[in-house]
N, CA, C and O atoms as a Maestro MAE file, in Angstrom:
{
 s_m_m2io_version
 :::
 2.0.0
}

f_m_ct {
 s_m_title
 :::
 protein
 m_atom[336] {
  # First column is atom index #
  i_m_mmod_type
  r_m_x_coord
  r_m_y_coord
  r_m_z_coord
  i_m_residue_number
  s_m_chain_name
  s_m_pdb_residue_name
  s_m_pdb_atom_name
  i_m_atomic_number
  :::
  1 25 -7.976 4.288 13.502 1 A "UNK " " N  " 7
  2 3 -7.281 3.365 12.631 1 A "UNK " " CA " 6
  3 2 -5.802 3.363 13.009 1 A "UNK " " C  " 6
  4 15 -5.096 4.351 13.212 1 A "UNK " " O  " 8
  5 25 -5.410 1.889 13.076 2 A "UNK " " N  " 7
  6 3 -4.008 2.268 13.215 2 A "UNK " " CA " 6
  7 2 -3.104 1.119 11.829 2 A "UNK " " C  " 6
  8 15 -3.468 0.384 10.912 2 A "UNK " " O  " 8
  9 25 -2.069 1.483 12.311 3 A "UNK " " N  " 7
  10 3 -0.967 0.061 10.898 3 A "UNK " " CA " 6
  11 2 -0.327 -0.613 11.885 3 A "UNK " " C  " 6
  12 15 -0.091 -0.419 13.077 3 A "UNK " " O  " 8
  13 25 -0.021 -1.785 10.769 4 A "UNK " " N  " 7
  14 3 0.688 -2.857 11.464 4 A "UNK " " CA " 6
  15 2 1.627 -3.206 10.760 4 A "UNK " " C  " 6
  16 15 2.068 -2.164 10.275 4 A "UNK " " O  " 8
  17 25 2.305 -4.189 10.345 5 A "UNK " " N  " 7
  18 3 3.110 -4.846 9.640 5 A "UNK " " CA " 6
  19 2 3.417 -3.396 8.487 5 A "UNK " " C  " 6
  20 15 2.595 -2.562 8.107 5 A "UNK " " O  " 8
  21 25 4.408 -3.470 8.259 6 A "UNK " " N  " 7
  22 3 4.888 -2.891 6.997 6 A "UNK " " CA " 6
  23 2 5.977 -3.159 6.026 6 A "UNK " " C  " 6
  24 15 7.087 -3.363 6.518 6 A "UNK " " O  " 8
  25 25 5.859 -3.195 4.730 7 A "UNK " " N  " 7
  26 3 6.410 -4.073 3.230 7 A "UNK " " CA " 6
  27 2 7.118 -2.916 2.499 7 A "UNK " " C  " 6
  28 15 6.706 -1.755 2.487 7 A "UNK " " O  " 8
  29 25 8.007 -3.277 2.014 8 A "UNK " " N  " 7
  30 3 8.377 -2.543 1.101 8 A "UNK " " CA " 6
  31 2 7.153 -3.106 -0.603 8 A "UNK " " C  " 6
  32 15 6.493 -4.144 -0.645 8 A "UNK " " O  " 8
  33 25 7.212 -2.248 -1.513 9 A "UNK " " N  " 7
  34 3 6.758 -2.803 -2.518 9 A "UNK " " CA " 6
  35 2 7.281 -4.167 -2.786 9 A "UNK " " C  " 6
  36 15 6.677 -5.149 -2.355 9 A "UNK " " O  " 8
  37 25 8.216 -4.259 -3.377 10 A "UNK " " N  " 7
  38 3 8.786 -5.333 -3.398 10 A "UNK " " CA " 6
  39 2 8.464 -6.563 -2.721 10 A "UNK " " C  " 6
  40 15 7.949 -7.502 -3.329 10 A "UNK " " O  " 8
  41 25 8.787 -6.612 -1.286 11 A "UNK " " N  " 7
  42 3 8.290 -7.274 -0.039 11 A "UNK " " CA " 6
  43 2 6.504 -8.148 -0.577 11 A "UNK " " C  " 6
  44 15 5.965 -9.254 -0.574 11 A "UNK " " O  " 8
  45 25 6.171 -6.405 -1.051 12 A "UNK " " N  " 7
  46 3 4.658 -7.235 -0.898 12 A "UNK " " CA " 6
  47 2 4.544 -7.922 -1.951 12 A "UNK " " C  " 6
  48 15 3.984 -8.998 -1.742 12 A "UNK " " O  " 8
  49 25 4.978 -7.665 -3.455 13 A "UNK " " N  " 7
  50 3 4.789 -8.281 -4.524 13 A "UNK " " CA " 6
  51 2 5.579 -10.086 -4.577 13 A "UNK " " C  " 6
  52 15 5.285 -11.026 -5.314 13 A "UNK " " O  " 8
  53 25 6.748 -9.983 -3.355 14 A "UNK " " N  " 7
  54 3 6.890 -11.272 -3.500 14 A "UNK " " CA " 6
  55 2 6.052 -11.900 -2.398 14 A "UNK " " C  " 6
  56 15 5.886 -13.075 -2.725 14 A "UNK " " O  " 8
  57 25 5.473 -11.660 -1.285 15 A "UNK " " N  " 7
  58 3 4.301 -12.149 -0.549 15 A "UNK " " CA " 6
  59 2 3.219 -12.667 -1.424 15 A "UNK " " C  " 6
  60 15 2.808 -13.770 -1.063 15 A "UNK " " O  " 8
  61 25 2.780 -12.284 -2.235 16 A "UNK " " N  " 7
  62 3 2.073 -12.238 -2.912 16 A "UNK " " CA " 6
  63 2 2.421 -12.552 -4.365 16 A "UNK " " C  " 6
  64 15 1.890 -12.049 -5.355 16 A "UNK " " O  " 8
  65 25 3.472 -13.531 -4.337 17 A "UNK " " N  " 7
  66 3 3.703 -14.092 -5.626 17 A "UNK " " CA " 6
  67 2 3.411 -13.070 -7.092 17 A "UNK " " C  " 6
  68 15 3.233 -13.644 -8.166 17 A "UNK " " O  " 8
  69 25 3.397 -12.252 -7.050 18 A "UNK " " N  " 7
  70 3 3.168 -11.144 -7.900 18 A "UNK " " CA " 6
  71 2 4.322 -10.310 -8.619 18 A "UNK " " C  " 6
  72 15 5.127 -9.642 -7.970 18 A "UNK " " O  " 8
  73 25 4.337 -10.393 -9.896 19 A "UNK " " N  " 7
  74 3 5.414 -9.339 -10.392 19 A "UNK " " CA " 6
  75 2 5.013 -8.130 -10.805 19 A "UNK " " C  " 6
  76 15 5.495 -7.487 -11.738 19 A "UNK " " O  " 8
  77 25 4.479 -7.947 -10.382 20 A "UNK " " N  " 7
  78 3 3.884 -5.814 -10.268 20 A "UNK " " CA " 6
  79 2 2.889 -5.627 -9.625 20 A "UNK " " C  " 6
  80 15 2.227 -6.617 -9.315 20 A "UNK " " O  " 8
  81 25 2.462 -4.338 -9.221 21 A "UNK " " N  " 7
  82 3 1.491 -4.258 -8.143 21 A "UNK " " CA " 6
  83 2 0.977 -2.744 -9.401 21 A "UNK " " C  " 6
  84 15 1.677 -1.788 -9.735 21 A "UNK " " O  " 8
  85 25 -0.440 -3.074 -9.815 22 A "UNK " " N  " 7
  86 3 -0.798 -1.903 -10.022 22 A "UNK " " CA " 6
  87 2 -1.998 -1.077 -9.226 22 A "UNK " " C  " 6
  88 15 -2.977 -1.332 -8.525 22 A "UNK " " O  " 8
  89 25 -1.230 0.199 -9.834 23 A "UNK " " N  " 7
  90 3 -2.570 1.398 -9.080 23 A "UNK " " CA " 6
  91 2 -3.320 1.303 -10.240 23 A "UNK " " C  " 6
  92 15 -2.787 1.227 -11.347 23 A "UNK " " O  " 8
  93 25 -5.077 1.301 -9.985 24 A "UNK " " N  " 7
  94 3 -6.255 1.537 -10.576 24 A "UNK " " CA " 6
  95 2 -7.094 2.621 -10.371 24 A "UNK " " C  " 6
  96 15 -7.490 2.353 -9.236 24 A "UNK " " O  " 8
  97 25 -7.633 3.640 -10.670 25 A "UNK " " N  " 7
  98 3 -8.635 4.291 -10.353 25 A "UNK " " CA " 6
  99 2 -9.739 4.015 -10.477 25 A "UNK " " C  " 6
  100 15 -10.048 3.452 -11.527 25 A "UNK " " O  " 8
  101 25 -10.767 4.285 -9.494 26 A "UNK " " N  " 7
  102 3 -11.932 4.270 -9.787 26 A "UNK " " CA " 6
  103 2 -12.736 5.516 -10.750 26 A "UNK " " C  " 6
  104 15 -12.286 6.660 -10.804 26 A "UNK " " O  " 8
  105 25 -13.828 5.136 -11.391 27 A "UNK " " N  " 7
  106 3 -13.653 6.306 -12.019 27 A "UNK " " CA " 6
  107 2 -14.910 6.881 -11.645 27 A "UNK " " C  " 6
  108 15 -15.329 7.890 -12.213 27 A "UNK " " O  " 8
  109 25 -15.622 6.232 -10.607 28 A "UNK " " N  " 7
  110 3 -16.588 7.017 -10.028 28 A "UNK " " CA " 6
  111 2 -16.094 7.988 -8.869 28 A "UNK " " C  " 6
  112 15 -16.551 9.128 -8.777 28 A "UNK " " O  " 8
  113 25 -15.195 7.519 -8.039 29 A "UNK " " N  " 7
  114 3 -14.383 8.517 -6.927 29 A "UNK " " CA " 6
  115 2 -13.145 8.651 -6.872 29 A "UNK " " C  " 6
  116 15 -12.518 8.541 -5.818 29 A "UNK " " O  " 8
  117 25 -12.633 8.901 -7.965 30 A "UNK " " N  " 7
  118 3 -11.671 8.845 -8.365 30 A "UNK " " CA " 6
  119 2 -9.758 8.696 -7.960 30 A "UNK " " C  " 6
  120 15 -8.666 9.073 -8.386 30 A "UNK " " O  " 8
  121 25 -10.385 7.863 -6.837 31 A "UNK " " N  " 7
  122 3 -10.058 7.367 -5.580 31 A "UNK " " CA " 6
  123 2 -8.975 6.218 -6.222 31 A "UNK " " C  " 6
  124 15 -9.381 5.469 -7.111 31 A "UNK " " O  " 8
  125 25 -7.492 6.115 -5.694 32 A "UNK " " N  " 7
  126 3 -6.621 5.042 -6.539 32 A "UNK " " CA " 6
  127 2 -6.638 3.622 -5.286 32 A "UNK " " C  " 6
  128 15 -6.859 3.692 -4.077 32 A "UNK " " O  " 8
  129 25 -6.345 2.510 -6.064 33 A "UNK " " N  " 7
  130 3 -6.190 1.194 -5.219 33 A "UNK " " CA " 6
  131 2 -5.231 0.158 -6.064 33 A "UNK " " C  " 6
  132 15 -4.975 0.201 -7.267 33 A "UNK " " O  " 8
  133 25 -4.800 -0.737 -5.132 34 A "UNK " " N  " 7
  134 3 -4.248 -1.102 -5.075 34 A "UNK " " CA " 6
  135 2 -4.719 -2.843 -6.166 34 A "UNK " " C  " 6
  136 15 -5.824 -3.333 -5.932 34 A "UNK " " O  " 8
  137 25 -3.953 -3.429 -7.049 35 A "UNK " " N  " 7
  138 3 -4.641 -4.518 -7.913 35 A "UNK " " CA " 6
  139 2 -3.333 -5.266 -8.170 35 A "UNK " " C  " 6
  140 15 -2.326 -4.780 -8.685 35 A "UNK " " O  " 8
  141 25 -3.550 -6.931 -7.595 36 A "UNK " " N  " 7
  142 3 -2.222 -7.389 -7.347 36 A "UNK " " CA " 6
  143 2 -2.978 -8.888 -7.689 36 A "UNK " " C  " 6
  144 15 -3.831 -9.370 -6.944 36 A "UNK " " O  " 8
  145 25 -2.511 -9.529 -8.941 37 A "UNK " " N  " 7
  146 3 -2.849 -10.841 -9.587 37 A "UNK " " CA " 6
  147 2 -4.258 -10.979 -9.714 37 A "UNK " " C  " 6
  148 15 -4.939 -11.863 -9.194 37 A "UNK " " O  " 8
  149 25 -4.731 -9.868 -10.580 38 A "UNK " " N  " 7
  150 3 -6.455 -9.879 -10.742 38 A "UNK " " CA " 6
  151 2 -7.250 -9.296 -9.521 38 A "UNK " " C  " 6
  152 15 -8.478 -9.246 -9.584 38 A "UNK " " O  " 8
  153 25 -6.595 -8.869 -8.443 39 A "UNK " " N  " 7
  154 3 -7.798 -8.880 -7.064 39 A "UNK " " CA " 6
  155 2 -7.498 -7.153 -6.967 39 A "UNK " " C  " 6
  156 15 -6.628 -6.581 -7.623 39 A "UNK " " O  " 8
  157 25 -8.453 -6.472 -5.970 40 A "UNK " " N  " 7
  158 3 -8.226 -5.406 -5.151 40 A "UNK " " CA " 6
  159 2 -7.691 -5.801 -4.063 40 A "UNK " " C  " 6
  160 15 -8.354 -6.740 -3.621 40 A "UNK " " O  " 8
  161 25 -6.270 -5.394 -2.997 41 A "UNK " " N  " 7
  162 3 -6.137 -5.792 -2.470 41 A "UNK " " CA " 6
  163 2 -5.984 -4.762 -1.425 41 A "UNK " " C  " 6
  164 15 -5.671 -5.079 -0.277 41 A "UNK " " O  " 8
  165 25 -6.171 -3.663 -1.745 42 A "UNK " " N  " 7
  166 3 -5.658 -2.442 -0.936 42 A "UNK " " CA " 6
  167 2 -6.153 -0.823 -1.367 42 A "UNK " " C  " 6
  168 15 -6.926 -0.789 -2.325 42 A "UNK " " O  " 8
  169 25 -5.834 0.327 -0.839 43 A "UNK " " N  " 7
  170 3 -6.657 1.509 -0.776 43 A "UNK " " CA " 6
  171 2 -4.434 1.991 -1.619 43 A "UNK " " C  " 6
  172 15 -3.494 1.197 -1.648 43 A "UNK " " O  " 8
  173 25 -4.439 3.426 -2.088 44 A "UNK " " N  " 7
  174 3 -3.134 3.962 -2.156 44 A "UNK " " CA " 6
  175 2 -4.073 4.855 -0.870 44 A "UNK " " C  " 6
  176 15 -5.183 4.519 -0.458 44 A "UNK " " O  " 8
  177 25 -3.353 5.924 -0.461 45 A "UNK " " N  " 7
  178 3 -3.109 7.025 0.933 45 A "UNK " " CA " 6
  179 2 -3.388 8.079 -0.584 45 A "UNK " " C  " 6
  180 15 -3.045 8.099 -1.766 45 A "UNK " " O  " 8
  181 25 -4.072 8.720 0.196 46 A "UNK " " N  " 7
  182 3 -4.397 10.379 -0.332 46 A "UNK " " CA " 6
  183 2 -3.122 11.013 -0.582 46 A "UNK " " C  " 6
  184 15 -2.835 11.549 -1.652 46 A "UNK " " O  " 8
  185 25 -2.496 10.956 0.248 47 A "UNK " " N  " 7
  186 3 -1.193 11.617 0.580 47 A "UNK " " CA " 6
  187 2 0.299 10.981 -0.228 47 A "UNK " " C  " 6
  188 15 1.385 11.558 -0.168 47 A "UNK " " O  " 8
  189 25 0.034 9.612 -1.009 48 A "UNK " " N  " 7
  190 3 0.920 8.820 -1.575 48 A "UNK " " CA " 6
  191 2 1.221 10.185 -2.440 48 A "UNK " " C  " 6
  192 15 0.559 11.131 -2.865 48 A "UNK " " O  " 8
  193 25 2.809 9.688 -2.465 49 A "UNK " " N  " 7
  194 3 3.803 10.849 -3.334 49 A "UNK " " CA " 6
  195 2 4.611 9.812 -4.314 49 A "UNK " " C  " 6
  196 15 5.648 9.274 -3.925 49 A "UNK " " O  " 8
  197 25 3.928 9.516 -5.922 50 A "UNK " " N  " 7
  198 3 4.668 8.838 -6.511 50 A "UNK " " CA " 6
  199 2 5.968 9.394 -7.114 50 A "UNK " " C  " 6
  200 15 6.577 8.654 -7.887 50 A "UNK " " O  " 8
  201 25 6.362 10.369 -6.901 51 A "UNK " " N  " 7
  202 3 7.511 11.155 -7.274 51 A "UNK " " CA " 6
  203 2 8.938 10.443 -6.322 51 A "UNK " " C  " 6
  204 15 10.070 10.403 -6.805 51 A "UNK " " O  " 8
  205 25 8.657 10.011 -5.161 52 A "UNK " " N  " 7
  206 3 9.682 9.202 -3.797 52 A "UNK " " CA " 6
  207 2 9.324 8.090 -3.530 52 A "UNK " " C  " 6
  208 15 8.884 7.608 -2.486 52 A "UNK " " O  " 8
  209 25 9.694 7.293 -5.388 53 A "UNK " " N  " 7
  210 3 9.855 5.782 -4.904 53 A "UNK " " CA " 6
  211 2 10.427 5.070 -4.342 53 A "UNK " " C  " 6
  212 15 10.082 3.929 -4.036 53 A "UNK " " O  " 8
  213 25 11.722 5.779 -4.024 54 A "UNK " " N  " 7
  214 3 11.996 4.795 -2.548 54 A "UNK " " CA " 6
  215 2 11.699 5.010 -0.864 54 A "UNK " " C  " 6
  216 15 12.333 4.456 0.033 54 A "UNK " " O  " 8
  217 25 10.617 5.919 -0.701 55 A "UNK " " N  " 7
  218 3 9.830 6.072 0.389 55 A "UNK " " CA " 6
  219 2 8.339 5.249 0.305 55 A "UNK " " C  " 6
  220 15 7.441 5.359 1.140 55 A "UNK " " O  " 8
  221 25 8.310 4.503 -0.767 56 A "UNK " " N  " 7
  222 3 7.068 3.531 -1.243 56 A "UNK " " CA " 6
  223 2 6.742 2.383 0.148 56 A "UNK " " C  " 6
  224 15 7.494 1.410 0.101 56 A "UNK " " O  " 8
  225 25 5.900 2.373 1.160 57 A "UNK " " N  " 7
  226 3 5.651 1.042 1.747 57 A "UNK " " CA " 6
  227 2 3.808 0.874 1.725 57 A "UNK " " C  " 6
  228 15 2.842 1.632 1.818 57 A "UNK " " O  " 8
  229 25 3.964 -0.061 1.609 58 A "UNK " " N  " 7
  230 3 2.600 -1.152 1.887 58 A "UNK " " CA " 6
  231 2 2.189 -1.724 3.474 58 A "UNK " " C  " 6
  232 15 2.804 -2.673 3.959 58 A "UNK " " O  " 8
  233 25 1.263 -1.145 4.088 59 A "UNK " " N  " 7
  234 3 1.191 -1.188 5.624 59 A "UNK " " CA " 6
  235 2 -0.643 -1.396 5.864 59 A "UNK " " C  " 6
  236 15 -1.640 -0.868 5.372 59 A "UNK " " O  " 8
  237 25 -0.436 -2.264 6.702 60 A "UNK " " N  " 7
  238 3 -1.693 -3.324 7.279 60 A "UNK " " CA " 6
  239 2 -2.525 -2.435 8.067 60 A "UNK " " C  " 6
  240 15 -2.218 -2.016 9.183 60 A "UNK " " O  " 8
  241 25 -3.544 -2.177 7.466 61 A "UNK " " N  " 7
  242 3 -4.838 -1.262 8.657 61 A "UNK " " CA " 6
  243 2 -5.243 -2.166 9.776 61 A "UNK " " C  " 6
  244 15 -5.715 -3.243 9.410 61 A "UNK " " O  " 8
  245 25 -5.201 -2.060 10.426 62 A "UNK " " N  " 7
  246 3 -5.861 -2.786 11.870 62 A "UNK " " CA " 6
  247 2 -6.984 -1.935 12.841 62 A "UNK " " C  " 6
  248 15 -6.646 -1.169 13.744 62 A "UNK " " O  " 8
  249 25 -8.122 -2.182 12.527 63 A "UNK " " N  " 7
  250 3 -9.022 -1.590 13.415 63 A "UNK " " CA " 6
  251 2 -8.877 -1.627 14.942 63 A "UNK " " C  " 6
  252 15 -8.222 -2.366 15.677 63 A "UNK " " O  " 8
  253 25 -9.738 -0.539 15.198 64 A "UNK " " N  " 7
  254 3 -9.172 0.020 16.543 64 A "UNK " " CA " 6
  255 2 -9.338 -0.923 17.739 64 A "UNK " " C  " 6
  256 15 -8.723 -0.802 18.798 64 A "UNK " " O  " 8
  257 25 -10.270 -1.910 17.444 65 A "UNK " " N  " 7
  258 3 -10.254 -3.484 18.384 65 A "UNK " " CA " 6
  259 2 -8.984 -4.057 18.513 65 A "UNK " " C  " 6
  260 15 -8.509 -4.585 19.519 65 A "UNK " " O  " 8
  261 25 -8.439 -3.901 17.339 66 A "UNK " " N  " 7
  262 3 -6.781 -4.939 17.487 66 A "UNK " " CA " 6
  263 2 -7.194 -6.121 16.352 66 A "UNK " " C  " 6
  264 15 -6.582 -7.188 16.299 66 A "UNK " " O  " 8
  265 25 -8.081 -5.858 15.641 67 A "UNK " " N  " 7
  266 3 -8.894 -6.941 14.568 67 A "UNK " " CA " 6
  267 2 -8.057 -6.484 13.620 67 A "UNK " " C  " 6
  268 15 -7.918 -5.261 13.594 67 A "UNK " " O  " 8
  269 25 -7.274 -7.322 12.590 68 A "UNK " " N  " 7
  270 3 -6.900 -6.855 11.262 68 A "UNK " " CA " 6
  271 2 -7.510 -6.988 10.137 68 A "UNK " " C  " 6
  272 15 -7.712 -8.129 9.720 68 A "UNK " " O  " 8
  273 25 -8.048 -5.577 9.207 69 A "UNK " " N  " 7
  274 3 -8.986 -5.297 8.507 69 A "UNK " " CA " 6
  275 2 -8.817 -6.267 7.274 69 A "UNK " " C  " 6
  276 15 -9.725 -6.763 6.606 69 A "UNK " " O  " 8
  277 25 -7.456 -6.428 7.119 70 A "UNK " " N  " 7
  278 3 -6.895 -7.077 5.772 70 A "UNK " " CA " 6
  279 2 -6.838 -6.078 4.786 70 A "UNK " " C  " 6
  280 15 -6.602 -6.424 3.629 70 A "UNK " " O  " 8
  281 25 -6.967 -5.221 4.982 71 A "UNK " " N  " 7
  282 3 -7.112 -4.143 4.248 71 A "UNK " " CA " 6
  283 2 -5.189 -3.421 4.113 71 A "UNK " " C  " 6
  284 15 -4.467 -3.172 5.078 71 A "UNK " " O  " 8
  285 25 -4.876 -3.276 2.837 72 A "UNK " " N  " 7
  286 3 -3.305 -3.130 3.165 72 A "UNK " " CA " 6
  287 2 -3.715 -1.200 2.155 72 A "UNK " " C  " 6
  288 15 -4.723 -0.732 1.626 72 A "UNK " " O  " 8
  289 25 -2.219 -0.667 2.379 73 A "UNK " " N  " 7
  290 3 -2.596 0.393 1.655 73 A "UNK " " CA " 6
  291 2 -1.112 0.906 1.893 73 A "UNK " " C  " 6
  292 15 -0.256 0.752 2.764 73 A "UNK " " O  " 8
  293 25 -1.265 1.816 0.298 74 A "UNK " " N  " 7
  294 3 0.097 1.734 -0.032 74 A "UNK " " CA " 6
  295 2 0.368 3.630 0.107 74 A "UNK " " C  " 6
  296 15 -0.371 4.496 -0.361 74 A "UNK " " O  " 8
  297 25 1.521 3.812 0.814 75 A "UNK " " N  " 7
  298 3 2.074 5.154 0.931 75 A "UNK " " CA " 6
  299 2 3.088 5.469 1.053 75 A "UNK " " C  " 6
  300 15 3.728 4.700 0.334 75 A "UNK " " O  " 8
  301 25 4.051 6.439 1.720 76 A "UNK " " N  " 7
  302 3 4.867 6.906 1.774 76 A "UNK " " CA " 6
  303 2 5.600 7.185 3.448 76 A "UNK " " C  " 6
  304 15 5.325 7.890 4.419 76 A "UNK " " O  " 8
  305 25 6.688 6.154 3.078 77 A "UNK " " N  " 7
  306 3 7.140 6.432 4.573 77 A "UNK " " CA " 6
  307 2 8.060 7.261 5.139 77 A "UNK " " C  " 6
  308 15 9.286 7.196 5.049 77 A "UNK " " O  " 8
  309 25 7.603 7.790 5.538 78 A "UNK " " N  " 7
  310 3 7.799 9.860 6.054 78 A "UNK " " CA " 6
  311 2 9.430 9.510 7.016 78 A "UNK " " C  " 6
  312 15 10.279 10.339 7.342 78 A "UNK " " O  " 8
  313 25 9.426 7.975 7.278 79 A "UNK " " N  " 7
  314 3 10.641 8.340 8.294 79 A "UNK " " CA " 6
  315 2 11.977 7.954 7.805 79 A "UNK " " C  " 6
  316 15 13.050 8.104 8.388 79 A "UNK " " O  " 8
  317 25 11.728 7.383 6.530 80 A "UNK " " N  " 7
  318 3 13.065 7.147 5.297 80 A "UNK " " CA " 6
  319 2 13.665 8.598 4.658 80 A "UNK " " C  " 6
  320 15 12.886 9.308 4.022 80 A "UNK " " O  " 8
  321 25 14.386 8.812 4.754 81 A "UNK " " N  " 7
  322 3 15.237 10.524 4.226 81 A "UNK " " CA " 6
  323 2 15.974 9.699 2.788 81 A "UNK " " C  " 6
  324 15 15.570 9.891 1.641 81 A "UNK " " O  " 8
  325 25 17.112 8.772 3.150 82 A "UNK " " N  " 7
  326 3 17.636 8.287 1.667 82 A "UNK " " CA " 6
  327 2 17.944 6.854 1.815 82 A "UNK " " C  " 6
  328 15 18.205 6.208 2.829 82 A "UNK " " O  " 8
  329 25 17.834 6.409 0.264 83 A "UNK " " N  " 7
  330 3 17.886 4.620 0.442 83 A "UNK " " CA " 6
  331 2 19.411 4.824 -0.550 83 A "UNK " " C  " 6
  332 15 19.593 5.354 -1.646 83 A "UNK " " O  " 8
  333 25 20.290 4.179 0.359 84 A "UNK " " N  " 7
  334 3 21.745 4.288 -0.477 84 A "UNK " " CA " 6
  335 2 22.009 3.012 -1.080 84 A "UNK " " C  " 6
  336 15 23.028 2.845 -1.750 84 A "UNK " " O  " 8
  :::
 }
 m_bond[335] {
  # First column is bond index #
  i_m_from
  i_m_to
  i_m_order
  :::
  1 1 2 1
  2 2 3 1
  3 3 4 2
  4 3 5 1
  5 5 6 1
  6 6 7 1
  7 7 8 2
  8 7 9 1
  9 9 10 1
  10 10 11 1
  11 11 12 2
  12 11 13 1
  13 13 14 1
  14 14 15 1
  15 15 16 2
  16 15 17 1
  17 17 18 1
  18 18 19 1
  19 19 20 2
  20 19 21 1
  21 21 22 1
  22 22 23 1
  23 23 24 2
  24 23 25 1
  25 25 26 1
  26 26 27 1
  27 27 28 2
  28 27 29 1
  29 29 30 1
  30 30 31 1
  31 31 32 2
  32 31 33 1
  33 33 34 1
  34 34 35 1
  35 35 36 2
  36 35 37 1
  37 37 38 1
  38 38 39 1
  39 39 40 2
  40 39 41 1
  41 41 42 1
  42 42 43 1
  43 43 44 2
  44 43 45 1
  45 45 46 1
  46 46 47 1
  47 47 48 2
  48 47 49 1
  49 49 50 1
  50 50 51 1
  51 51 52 2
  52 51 53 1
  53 53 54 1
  54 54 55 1
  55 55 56 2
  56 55 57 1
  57 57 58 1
  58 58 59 1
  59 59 60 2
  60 59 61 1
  61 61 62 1
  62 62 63 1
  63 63 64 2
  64 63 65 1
  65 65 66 1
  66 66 67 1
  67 67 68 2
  68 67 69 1
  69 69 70 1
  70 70 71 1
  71 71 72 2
  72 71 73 1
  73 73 74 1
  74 74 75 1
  75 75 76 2
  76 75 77 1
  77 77 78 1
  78 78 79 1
  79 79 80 2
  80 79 81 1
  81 81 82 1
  82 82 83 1
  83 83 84 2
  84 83 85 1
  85 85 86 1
  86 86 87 1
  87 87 88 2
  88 87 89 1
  89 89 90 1
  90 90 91 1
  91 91 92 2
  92 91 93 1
  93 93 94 1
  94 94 95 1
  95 95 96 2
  96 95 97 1
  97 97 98 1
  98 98 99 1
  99 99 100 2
  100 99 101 1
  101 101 102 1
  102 102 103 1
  103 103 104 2
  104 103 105 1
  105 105 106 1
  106 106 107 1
  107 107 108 2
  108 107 109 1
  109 109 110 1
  110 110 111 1
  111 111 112 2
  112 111 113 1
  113 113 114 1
  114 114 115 1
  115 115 116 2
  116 115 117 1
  117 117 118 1
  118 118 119 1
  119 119 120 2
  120 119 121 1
  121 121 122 1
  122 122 123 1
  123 123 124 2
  124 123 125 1
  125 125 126 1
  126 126 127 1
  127 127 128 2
  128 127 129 1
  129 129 130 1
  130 130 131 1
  131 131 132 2
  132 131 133 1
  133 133 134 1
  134 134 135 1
  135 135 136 2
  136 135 137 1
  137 137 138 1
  138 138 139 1
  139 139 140 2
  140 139 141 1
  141 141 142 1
  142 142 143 1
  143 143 144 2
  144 143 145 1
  145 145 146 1
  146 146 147 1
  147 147 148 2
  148 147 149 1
  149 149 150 1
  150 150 151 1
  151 151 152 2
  152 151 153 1
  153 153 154 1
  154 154 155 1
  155 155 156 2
  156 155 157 1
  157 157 158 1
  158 158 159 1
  159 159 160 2
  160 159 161 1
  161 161 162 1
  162 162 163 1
  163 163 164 2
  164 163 165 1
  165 165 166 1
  166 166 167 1
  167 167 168 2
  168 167 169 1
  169 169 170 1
  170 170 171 1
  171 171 172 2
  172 171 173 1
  173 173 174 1
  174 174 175 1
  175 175 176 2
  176 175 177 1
  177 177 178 1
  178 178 179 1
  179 179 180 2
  180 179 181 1
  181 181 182 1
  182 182 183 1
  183 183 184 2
  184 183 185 1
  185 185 186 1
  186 186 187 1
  187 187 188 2
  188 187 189 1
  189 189 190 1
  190 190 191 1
  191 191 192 2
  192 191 193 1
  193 193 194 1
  194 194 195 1
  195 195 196 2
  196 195 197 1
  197 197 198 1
  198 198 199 1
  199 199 200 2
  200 199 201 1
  201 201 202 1
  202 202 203 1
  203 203 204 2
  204 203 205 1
  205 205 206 1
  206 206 207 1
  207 207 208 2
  208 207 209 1
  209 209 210 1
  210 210 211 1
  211 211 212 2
  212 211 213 1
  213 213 214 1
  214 214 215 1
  215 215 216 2
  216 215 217 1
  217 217 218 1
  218 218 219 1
  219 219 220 2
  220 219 221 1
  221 221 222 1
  222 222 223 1
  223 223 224 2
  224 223 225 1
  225 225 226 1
  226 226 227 1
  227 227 228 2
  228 227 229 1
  229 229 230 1
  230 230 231 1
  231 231 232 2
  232 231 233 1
  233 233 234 1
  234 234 235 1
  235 235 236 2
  236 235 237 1
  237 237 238 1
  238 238 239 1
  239 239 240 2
  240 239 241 1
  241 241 242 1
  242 242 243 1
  243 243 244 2
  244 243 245 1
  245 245 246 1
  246 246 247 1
  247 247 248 2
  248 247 249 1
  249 249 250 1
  250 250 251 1
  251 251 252 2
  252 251 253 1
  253 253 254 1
  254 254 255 1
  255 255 256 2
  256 255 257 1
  257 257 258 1
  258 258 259 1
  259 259 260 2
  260 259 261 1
  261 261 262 1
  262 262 263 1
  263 263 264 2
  264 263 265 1
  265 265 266 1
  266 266 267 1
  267 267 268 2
  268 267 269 1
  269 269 270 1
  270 270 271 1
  271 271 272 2
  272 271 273 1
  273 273 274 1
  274 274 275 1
  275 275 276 2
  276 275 277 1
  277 277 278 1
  278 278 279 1
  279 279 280 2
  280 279 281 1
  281 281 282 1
  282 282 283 1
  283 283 284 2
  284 283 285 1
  285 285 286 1
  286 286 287 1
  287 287 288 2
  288 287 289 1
  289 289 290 1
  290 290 291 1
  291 291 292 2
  292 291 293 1
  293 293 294 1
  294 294 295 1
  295 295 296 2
  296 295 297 1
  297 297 298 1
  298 298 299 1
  299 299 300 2
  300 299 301 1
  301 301 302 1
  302 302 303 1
  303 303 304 2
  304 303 305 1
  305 305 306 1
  306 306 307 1
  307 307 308 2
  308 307 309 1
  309 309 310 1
  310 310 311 1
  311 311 312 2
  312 311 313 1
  313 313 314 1
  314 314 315 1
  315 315 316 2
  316 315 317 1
  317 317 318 1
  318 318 319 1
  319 319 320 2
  320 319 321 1
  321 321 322 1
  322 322 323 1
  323 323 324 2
  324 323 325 1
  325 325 326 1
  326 326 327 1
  327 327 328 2
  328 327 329 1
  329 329 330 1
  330 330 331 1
  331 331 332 2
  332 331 333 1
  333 333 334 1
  334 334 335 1
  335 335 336 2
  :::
 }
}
């Protein structure tokens, strides 16, 4: 698996004509996702750290063909230190 494109929250909620992006759990795998104007639109990362909201991005899975899954998923971007 690799990413492609990457959003800030923000970014994606105005892509997406949307004024909030919520996390949902499932409550069979208790697994969180992503729910943006009624739809699923995305997976959160195991590893998402909601404590460093301004390390928050939204980034495009692209299967290993070079096919994009459409599949977006929301985490934490490890290479932001501080947003001034």
């Amino acid at each position: 698996m690799k990413f492609g494109e990457k959003l800030t929250v923000d970014e994606f909620k105005e892509r997406n004509n949307a004024k909030e992006l919520k996390l949902i759990r499932n409550p069979e795998t208790g697994k969180l996702f992503m729910l943006v104007n009624g739809k699923t639109v995305g997976a959160v990362s195991e590893k998402y750290d909601k404590e460093h909201p301004f390390k928050q991005v939204v980034e495009l899975i692209i299967e290993e063909d070079g096919k994009e899954k459409n599949l977006w998923c929301l985490t934490n971007d490890t290479n932001v230190e501080e947003i001034l």
